[in-house]
Each structure stands twice: as C-alpha cells, then as structure tokens.
C-alpha positions in Angstrom: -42.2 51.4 -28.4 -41.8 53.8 -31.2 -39.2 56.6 -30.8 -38.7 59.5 -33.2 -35.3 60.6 -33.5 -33.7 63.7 -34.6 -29.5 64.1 -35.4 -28.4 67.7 -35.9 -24.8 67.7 -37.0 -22.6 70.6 -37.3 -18.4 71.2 -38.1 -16.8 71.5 -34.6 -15.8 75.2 -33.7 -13.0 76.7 -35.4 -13.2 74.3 -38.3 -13.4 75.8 -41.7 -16.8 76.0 -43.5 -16.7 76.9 -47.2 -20.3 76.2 -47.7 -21.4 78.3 -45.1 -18.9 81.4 -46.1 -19.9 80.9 -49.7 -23.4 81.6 -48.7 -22.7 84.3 -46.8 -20.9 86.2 -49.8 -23.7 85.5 -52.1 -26.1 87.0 -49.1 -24.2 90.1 -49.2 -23.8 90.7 -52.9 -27.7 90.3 -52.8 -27.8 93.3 -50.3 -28.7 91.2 -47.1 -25.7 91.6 -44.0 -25.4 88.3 -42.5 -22.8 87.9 -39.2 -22.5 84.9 -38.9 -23.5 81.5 -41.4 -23.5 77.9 -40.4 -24.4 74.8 -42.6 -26.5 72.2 -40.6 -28.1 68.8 -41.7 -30.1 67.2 -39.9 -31.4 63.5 -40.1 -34.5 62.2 -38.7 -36.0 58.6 -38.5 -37.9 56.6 -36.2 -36.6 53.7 -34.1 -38.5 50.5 -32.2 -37.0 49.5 -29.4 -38.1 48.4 -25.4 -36.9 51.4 -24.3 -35.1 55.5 -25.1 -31.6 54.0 -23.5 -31.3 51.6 -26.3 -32.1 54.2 -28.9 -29.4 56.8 -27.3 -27.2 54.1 -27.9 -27.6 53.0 -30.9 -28.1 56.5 -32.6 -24.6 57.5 -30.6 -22.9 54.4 -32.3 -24.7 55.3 -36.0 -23.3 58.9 -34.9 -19.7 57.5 -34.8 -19.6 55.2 -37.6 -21.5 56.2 -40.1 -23.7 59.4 -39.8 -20.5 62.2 -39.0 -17.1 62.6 -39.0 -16.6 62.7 -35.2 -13.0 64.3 -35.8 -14.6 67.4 -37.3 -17.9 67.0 -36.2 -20.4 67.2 -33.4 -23.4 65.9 -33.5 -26.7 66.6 -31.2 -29.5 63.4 -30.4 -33.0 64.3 -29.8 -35.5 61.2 -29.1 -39.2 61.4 -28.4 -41.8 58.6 -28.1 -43.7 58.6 -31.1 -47.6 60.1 -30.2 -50.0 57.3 -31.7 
C-alpha cells in the first residue's frame, strides 16, 4: 500500500531563530506588525510498505538521522494512505 507522508520540522522552543527574526524586521519596516515569526520546512513523499506502522518507523528513523537535528529540533509525522 501507498502512504503519503508529511514531516513538519521546527527549532525546539527557546532556541534561537535568525531566519525567522530577520523576517520579522523586514515585515515591520514594510509597515506590517507581526508577533510572533517561525520558520518551518516541511518535506513530503510517498512510501510503499504492508502497513502505516512500518512507515512511522521508518520516517521516525529518517527523522533522526538524516532529515533534523533532533538536538535542536522537533519534528511532526503525518501519514495517509494514498487515495487511488
């Protein structure tokens, strides 16, 4: 079976974020007041696999080895069987 999957990874709380406080500055010199910025990427593929256990686990280990820094950085895993 076809799964889509979906990895939003973000800096943990309380680490710094110069991207994200860069863009805020340049939001407010163009007039816009922004509270709060966060930077977020996101990566998306599709897995086949016998079942959404074996996909959660191997997303979690592409999480921890390759995908984020898991010292700075969480990560979120969303799968969903692909619709044919």
């Amino acid at each position: 079976m076809k799964y889509n999957v979906e990895v939003m990874i973000s800096l943990k709380k309380g680490m710094l974020n110069p991207e994200a406080s860069t863009i805020q500055r340049a939001l407010a010199l163009l007039g816009y007041e922004v509270h709060k910025t966060e930077t977020l990427d996101i990566v998306k593929f599709s897995m086949d696999k016998d079942n959404e256990e074996l996909v959660k686990s191997e997303v979690e280990d592409m999480c921890e080895k390759l995908l984020c820094n898991p010292v700075i950085q969480d990560y979120q895993i969303s799968i969903n069987p692909q619709q044919d």
